[in-house]
LUMTORSE-562046 format. One record per residue (C-alpha): residue number from 1; x, y negated, z negated. Coordinates in nm, 3 decimals, always signed. Layout:
N
(NUM (X Y Z))
...
END
This chain:
539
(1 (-8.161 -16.636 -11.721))
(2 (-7.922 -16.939 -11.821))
(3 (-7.935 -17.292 -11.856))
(4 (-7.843 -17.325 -11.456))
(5 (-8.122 -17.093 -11.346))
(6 (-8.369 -17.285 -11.557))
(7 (-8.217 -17.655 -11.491))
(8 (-8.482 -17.716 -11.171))
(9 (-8.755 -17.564 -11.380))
(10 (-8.726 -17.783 -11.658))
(11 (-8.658 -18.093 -11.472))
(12 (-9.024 -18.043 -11.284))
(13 (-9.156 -17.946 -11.629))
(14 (-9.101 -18.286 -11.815))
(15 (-9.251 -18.534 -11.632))
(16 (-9.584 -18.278 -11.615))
(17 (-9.568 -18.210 -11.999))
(18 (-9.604 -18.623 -12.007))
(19 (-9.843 -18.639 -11.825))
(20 (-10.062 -18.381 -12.014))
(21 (-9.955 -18.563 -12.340))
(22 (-10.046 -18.930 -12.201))
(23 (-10.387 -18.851 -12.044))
(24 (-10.478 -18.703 -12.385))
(25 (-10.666 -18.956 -12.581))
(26 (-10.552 -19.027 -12.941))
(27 (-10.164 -18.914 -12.849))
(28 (-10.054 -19.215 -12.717))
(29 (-10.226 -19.538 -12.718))
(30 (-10.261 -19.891 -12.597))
(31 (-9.845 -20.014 -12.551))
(32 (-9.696 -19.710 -12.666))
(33 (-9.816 -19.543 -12.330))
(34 (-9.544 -19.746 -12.105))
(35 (-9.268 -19.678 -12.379))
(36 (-9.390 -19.338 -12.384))
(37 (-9.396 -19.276 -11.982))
(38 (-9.050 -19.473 -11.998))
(39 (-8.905 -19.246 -12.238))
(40 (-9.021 -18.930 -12.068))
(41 (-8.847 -19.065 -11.711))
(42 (-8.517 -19.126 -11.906))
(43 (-8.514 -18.810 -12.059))
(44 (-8.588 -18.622 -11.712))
(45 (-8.279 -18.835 -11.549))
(46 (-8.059 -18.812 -11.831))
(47 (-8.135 -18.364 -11.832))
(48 (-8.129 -18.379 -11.440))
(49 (-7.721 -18.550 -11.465))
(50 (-7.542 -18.240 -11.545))
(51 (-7.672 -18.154 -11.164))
(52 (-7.408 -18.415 -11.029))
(53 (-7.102 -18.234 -11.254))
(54 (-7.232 -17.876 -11.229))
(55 (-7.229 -17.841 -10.878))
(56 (-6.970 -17.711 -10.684))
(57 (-6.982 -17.864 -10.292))
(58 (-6.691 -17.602 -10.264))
(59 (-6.934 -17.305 -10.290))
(60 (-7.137 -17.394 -10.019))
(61 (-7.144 -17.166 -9.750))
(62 (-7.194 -17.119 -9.394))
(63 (-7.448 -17.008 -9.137))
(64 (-7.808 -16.842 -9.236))
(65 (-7.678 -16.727 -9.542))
(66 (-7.631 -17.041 -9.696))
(67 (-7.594 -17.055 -10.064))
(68 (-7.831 -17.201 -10.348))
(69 (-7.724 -17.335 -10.700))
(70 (-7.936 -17.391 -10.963))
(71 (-8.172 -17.101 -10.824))
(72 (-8.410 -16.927 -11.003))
(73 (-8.617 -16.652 -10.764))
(74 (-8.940 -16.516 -10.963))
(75 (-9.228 -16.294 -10.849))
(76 (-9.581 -16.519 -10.860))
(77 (-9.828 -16.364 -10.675))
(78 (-9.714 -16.047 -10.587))
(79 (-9.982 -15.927 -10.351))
(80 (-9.899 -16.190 -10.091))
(81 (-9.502 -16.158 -10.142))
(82 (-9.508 -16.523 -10.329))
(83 (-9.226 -16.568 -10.575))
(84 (-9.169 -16.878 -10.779))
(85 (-8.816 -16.990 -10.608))
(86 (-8.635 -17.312 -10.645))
(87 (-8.317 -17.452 -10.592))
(88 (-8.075 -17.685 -10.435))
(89 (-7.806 -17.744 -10.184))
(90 (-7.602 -18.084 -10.123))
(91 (-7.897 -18.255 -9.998))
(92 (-8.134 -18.143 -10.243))
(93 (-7.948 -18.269 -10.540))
(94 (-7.884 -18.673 -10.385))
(95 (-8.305 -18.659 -10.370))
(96 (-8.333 -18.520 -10.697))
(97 (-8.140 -18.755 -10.847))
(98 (-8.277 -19.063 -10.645))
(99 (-8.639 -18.939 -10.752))
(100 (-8.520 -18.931 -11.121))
(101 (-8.406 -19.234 -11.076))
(102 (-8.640 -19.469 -10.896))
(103 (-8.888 -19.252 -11.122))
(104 (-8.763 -19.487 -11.428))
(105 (-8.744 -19.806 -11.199))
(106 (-9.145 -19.722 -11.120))
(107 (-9.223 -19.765 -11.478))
(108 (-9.022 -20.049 -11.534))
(109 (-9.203 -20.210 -11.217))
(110 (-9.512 -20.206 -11.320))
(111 (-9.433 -20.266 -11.679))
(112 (-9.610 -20.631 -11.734))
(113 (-9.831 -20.661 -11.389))
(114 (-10.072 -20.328 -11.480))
(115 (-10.282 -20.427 -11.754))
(116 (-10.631 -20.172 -11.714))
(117 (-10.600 -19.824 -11.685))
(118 (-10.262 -19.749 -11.880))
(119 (-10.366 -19.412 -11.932))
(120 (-10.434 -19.288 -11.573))
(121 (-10.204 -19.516 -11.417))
(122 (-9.932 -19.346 -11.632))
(123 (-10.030 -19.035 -11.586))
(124 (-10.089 -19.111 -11.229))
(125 (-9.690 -19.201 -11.204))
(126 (-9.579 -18.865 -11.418))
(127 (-9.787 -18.628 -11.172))
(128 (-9.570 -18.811 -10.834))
(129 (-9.289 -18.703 -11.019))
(130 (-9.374 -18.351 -11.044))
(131 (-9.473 -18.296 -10.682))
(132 (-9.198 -18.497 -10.551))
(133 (-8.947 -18.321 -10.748))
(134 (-9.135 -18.000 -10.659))
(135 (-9.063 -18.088 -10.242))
(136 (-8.727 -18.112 -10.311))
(137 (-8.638 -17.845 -10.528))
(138 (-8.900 -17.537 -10.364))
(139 (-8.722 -17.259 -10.153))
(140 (-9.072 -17.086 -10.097))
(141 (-9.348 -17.212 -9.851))
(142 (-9.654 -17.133 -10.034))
(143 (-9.488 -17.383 -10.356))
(144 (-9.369 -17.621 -10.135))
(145 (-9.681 -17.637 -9.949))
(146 (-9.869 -17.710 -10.323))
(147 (-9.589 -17.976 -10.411))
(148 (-9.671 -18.115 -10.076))
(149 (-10.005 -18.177 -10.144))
(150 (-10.001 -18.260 -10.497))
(151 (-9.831 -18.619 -10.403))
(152 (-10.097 -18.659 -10.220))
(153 (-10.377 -18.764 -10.465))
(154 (-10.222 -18.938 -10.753))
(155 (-10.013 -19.189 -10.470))
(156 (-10.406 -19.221 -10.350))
(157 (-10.590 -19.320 -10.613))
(158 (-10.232 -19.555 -10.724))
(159 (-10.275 -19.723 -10.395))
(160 (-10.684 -19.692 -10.460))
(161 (-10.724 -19.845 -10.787))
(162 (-10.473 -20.069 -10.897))
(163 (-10.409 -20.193 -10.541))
(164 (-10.498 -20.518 -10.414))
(165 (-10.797 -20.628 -10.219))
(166 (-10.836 -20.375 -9.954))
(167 (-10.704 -20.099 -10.153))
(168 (-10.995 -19.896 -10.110))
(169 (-10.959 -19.895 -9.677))
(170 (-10.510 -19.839 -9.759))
(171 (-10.611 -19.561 -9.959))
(172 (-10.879 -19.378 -9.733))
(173 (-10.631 -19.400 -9.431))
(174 (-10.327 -19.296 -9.623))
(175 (-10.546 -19.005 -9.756))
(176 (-10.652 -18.895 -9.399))
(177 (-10.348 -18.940 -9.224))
(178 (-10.145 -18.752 -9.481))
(179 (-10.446 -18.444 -9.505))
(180 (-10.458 -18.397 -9.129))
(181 (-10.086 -18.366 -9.136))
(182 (-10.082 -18.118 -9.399))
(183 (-10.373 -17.903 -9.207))
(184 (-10.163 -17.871 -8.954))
(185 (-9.831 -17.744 -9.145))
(186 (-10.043 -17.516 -9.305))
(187 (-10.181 -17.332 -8.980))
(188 (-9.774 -17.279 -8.935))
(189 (-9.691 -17.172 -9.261))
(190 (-9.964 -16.914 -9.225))
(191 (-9.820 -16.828 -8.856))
(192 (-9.517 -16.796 -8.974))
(193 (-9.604 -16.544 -9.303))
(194 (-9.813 -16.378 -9.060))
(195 (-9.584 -16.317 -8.810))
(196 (-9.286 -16.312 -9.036))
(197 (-9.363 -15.884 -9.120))
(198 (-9.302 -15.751 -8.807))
(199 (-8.902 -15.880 -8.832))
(200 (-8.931 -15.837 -9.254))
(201 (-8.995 -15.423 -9.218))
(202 (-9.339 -15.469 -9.250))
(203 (-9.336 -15.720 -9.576))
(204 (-9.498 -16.060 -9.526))
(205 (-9.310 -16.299 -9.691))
(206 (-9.304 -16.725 -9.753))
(207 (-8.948 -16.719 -9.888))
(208 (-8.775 -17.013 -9.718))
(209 (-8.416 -16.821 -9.698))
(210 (-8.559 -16.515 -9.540))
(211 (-8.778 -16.676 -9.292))
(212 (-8.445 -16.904 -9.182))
(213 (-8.232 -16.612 -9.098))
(214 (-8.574 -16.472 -8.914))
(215 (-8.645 -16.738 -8.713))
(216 (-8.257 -16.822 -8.649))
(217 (-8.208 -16.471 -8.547))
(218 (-8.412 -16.560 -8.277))
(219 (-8.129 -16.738 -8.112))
(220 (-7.895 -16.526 -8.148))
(221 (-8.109 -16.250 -7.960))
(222 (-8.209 -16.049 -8.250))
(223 (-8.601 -15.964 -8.331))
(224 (-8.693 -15.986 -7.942))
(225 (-8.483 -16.282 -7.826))
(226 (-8.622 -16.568 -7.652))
(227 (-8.913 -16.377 -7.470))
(228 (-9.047 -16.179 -7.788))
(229 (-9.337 -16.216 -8.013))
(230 (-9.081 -16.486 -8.238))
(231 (-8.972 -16.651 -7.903))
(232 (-8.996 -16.990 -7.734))
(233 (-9.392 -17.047 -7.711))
(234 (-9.410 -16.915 -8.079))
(235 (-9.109 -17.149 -8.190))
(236 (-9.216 -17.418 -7.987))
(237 (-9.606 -17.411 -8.206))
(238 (-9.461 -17.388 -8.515))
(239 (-9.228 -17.643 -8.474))
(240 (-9.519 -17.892 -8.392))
(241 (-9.702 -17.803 -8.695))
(242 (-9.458 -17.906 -8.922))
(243 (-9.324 -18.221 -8.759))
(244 (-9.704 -18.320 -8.742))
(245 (-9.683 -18.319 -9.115))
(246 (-9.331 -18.512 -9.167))
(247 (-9.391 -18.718 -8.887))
(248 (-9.712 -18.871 -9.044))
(249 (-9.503 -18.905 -9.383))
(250 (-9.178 -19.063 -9.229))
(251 (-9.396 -19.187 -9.016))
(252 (-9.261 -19.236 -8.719))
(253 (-9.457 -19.427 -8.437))
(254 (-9.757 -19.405 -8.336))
(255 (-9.833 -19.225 -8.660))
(256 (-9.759 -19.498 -8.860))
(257 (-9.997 -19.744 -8.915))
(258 (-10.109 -19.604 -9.219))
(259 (-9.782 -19.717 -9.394))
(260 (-9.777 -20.112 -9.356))
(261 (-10.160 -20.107 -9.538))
(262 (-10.074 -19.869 -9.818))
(263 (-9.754 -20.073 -9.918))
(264 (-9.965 -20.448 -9.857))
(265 (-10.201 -20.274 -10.048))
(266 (-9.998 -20.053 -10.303))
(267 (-9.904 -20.199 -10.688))
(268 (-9.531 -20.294 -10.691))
(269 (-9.503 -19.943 -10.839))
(270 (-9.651 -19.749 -10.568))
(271 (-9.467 -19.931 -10.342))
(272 (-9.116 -19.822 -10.487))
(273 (-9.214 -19.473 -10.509))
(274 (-9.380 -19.468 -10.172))
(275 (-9.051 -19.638 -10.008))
(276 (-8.788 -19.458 -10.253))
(277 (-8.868 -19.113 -10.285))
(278 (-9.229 -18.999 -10.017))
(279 (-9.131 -19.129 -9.698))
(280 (-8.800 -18.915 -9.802))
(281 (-9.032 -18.624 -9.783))
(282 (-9.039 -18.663 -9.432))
(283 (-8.718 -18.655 -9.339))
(284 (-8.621 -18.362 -9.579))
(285 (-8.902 -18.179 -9.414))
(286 (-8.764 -18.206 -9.119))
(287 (-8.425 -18.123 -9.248))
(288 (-8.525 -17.828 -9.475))
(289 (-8.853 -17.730 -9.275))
(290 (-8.901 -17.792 -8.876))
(291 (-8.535 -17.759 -8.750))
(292 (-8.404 -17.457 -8.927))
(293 (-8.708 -17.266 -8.913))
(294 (-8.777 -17.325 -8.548))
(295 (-8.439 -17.463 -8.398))
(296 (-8.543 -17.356 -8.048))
(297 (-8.877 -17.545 -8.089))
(298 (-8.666 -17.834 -8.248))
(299 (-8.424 -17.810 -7.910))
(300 (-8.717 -17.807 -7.677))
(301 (-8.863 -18.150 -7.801))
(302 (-8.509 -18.267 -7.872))
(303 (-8.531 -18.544 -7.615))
(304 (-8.920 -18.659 -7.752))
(305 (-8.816 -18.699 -8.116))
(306 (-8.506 -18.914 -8.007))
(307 (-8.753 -19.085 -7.783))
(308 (-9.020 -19.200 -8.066))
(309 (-8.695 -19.274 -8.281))
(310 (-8.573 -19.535 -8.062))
(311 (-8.942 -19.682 -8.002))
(312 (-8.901 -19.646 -8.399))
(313 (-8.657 -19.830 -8.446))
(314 (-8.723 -20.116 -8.230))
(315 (-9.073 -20.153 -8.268))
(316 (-9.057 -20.182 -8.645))
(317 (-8.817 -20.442 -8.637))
(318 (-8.981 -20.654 -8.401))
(319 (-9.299 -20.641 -8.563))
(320 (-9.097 -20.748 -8.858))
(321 (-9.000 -21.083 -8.711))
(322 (-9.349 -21.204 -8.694))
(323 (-9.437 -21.121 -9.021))
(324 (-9.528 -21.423 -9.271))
(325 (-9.624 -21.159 -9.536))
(326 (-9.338 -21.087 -9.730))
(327 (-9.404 -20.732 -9.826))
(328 (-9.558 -20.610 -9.506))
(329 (-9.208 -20.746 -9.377))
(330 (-9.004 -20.485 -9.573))
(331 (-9.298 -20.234 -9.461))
(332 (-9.240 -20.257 -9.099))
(333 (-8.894 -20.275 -9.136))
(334 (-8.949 -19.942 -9.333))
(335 (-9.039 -19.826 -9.025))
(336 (-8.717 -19.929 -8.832))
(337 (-8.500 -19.756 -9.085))
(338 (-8.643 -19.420 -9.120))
(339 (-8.598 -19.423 -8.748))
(340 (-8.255 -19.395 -8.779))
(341 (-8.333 -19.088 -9.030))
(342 (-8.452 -18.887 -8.756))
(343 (-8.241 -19.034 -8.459))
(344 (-7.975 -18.878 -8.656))
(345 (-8.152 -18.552 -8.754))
(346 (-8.223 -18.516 -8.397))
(347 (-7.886 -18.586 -8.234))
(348 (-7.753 -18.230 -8.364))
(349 (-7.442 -18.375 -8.466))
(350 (-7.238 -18.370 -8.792))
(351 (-7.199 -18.792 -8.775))
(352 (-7.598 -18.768 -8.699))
(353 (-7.693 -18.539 -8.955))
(354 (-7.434 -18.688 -9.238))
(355 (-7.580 -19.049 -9.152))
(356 (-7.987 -18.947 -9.155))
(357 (-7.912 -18.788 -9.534))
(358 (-7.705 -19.110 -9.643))
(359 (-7.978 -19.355 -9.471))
(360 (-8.237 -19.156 -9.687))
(361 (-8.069 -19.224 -10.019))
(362 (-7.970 -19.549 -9.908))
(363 (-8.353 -19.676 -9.791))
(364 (-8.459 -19.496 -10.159))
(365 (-8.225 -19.797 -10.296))
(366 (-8.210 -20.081 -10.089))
(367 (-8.627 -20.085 -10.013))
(368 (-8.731 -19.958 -10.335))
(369 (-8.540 -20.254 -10.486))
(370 (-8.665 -20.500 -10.196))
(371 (-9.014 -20.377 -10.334))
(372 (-8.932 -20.457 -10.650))
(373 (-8.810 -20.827 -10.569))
(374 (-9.160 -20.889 -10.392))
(375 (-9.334 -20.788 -10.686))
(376 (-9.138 -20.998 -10.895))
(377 (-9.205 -21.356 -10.707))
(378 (-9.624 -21.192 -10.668))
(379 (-9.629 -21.192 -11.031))
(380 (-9.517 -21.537 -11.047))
(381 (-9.629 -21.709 -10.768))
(382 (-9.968 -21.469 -10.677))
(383 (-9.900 -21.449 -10.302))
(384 (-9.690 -21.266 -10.062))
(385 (-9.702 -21.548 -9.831))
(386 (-9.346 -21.689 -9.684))
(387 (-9.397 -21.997 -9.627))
(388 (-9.566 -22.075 -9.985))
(389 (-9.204 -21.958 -10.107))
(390 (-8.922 -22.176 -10.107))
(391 (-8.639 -22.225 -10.347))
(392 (-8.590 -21.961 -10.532))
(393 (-8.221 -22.010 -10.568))
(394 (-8.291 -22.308 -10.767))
(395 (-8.569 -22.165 -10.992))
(396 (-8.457 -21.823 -11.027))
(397 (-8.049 -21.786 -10.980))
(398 (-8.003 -21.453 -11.069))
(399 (-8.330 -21.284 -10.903))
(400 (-8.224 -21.464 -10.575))
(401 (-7.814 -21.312 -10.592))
(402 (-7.984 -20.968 -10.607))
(403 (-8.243 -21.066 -10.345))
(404 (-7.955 -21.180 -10.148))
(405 (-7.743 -20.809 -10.181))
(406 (-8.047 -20.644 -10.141))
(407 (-8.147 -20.822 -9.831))
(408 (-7.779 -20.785 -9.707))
(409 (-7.773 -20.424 -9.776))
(410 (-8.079 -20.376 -9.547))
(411 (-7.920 -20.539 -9.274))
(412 (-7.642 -20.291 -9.279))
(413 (-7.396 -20.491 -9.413))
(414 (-7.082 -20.311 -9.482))
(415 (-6.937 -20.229 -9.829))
(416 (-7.301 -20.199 -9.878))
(417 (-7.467 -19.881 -9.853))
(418 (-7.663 -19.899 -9.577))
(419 (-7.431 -19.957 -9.330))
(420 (-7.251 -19.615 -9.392))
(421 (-7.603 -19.415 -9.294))
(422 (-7.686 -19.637 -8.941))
(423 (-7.335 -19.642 -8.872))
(424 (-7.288 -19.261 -8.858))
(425 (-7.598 -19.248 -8.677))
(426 (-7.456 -19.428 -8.417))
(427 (-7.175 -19.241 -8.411))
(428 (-7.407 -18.965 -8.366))
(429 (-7.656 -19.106 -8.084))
(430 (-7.366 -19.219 -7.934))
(431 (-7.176 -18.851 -7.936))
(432 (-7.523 -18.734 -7.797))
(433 (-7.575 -18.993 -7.514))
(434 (-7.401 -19.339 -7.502))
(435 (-7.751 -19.516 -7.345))
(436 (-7.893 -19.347 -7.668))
(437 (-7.688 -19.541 -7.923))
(438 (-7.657 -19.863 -7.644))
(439 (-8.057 -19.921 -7.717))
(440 (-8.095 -19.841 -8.096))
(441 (-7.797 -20.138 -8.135))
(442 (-8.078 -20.364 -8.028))
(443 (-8.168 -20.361 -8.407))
(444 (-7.844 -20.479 -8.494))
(445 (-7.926 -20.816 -8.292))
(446 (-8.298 -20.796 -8.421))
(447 (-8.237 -20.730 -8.843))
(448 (-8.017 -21.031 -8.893))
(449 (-8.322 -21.240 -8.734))
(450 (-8.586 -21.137 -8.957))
(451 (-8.419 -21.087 -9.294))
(452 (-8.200 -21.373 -9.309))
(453 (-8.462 -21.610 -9.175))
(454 (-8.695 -21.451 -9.418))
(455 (-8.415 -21.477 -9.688))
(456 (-8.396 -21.856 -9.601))
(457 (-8.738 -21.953 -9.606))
(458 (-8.817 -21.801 -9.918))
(459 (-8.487 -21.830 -10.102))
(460 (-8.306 -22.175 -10.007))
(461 (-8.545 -22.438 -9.847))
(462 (-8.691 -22.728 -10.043))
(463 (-8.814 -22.592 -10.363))
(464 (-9.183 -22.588 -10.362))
(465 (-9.424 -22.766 -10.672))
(466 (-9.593 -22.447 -10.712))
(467 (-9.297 -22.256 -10.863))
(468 (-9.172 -22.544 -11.084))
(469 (-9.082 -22.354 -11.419))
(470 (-9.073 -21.999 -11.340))
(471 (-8.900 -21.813 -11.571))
(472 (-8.612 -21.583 -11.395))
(473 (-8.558 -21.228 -11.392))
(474 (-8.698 -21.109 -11.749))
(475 (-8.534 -20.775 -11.952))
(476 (-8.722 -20.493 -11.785))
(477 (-8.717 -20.675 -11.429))
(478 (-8.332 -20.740 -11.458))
(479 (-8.274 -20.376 -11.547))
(480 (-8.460 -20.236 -11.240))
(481 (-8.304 -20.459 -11.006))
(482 (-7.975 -20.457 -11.111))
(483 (-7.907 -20.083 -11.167))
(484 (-8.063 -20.074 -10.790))
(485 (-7.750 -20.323 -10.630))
(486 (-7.487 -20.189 -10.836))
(487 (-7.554 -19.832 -10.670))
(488 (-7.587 -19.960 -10.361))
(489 (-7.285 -20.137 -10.357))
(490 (-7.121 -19.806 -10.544))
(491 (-7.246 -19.634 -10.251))
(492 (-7.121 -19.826 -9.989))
(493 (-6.766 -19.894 -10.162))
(494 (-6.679 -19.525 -10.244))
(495 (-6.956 -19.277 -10.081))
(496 (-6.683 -18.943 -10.085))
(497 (-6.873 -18.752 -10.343))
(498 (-7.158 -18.828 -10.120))
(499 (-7.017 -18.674 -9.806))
(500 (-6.888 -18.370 -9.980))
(501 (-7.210 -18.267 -10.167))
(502 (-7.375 -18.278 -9.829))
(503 (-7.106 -18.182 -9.541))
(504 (-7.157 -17.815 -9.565))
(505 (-7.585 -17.808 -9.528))
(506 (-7.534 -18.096 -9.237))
(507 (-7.303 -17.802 -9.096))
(508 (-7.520 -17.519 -9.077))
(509 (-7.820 -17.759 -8.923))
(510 (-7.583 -17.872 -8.669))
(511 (-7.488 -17.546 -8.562))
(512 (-7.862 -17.390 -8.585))
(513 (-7.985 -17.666 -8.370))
(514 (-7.688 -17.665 -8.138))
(515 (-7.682 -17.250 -8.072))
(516 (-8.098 -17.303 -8.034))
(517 (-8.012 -17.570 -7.750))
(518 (-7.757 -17.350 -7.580))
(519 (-7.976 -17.049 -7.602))
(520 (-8.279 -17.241 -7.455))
(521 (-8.108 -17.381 -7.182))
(522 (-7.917 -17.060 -7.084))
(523 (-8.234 -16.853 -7.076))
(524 (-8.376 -17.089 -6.798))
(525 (-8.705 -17.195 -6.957))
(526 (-8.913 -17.499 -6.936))
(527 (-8.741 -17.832 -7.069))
(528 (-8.952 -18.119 -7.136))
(529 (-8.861 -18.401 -6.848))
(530 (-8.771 -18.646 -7.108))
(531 (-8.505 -18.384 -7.286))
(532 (-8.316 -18.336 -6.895))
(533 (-8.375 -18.674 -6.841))
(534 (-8.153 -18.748 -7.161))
(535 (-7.893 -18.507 -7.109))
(536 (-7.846 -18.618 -6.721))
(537 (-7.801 -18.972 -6.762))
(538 (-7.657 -18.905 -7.168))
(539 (-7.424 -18.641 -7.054))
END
């Protein structure tokens, strides 16, 4: 086994040696734990950068047979058919990287505002690594399904014990909303390992690869077509179980009232982990997860996931204008843009598809660093209030010009990278239905209102007495921040590499979920109203 096989392995097993080495008393003490945790997060993005140069986007193939890199495919627990198996496509190596990343801009966050609990809280930080890294990276169910769950506690108890006031009520809901979700992927996981032996010649199996050509065969009239024991009603179940689980985590209305309390309530820390890299989990779940393992049940509730996109979309933006807390203002308006993640997901187009990745990576930048800014002013100024802001241009020049990009970026501004995700979104919606794309460009009118009004309030009005000598942007601060705008603008000024890492993957979902839509429609079955209504008035 060489040094690509063992790449993914070693990536996931840094940030958990760390951790095993910081929560041991006498290793690392007092300061030297947040050098220490710093230092292991560098090394982990500085061994996961050979990723970007040793893939080849060229060797991506098409279809159900769709080619890994960096795989390594291990038997685990033999009795069951589990095997250790990892690796990446396009998509998988932009989150890997963004997770090494904001990973390092975590530490650096909370680097002067946590002062109890350096231990845990470190070792709290190293162990989100490891199961976020471990979502992206797992090409078996049973492993992914552990990874799943192990970001579940430590962001918990981050949110639980070095939140603010009612951290103990963010944390409880978070908890339960995340746990019910993850009940119900597993019933489908088991359904599908279950039922995955009678198309497997008899052999059970949780192996991502071999469950996607299954369950894809499906469509193409293979293992029983439509009507057989793998058909529509079967599809149609498991499909629900998993986008239970990713809806929760996107979260996509109404399952998303847990998200504006955990990130009130979340350290500046959890907050740019919980924005950057585990709402991504979502989407990727519904990328890597619901749609290719059950495209037909994906097709048949087509028309409902565009649906609670749009409401999405809108909803979390106009919630956002009301706002006069600052960081429940980027929270809602969390909730706007992963709206667009699955709009485009869930238009089955290239445009769609291509725009939901880049709108991932681009949220992981733009809202982890918006995150950051709030905790910046909070450490100054104590409050999250608006209207207790004012002037920050004056007092702190160079933390109000990345504010400002920041800010800017959110709105979609091009050159900027998050216009390049919502615009090929809209490309998408539109290609899908015109009335589609006509109401999620209601945001466009909406954004500018609440981020530039917030922007002014708290950035250029009369300077107020309570901020009179705040120091600006300090080493550690200025590091975070700054590496944050200077990819986003990188992004948005020359995204290529982008589009060709991931072009090939967005493909072969594209042309699962299209053939499942075809196939479901030709063999006459039930179509939710909502899903004709669409493709009537869209079409």
């Amino acid at each position: 086994m060489n040094f690509n096989n063992l790449i993914l392995t070693i990536l996931i097993a840094i940030p958990a040696l760390g951790a095993v080495i910081v929560s041991i008393p006498g290793i690392v003490k007092g300061n030297a734990i947040r050098v220490f945790t710093l230092g292991v997060a560098i090394v982990d993005f500085v061994v996961g950068l050979p990723l970007i140069f040793l893939f080849d986007s060229r060797a991506q193939t098409a279809g159900v047979n769709q080619s890994w890199q960096f795989e390594a495919n291990t038997p685990w627990i033999k009795a069951f058919g589990i095997n250790y198996h990892v690796g990446i496509d396009g998509v998988g190596l932009l989150l890997v990287q963004l997770t090494t990343l904001l990973s390092i801009i975590a530490v650096l966050a909370g680097w002067s505002s946590i002062q109890t609990r350096l231990r845990e809280y470190h070792v709290v930080l190293l162990l989100l690594q490891v199961g976020t890294l471990g979502v992206f990276t797992s090409l078996d169910l049973f492993l992914f399904y552990i990874y799943f769950e192990l970001v579940l506690i430590p962001m918990a108890l981050l949110i639980g014990i070095w939140g603010s006031q009612n951290r103990v009520y963010a944390a409880v809901k978070f908890f339960l909303y995340t746990l019910v979700g993850s009940v119900l992927m597993l019933v489908a996981i088991i359904a599908l390992y279950i039922a995955s032996a009678g198309a497997n010649g008899g052999v059970a199996t949780t192996d991502l690869p071999t469950l996607t050509r299954i369950m894809q065969g499906v469509v193409s009239g293979q293992n029983g077509g439509l009507g057989g024991a793998l058909g529509t009603t079967f599809q149609n179940l498991i499909f629900l179980g998993f986008a239970g689980a990713f809806a929760i985590k996107v979260p996509l209305w109404p399952l998303h009232t847990w998200l504006p309390d955990a990130h009130v309530q979340a350290p500046t820390a959890g907050s740019v982990i919980l924005a950057g890299t585990l709402l991504k989990l979502g989407g990727y779940g519904f990328l890597r997860f619901a749609i290719p393992l059950a495209p037909i049940g994906a097709a048949t509730f087509q028309g409902l996931m565009i649906a609670l996109s749009l409401i999405a979309i809108i909803y979390g933006a106009l919630v956002s204008l009301v706002q006069p807390d600052l960081k429940k203002l980027v929270a809602y308006s969390s909730v706007s843009h992963m709206g667009f993640v699955v709009l485009g997901l869930f238009t089955f187009t290239q445009q769609g598809i291509d725009g939901a990745v880049l709108q991932m990576v681009s949220h992981g930048l733009l809202t982890g660093g918006l995150f950051f800014c709030v905790g910046v002013v909070y450490e100054r100024l104590h409050t999250r209030d608006i209207a207790a802001m004012g002037g920050m241009a004056y007092r702190m020049p160079i933390y109000a010009a990345m504010f400002g990009v920041l800010m800017l970026g959110s709105l979609g501004l091009p050159g900027i990278s998050g216009f390049l995700g919502e615009f090929l979104v809209f490309l998408g919606a539109f290609n899908y239905a015109p009335f589609v794309a006509a109401i999620a460009s209601i945001v466009i009118i909406i954004a500018p209102f609440y981020l530039m009004w917030m922007f002014q309030r708290a950035v250029f009005s009369k300077p107020k007495a309570s901020s009179e000598g705040f120091p600006d942007l300090r080493l550690h601060e200025a590091m975070g921040i700054i590496t944050l705008v200077v990819l986003a603008i990188g992004m948005g000024v020359y995204p290529l590499p982008l589009f060709q890492s991931i072009a090939q993957p967005d493909a072969n979902l594209m042309l699962a979920s299209q053939q499942a839509a075809t196939a479901l429609v030709n063999s006459h079955e039930q179509i939710p109203v909502l899903g004709w209504l669409m493709q009537v008035v869209g079409r």
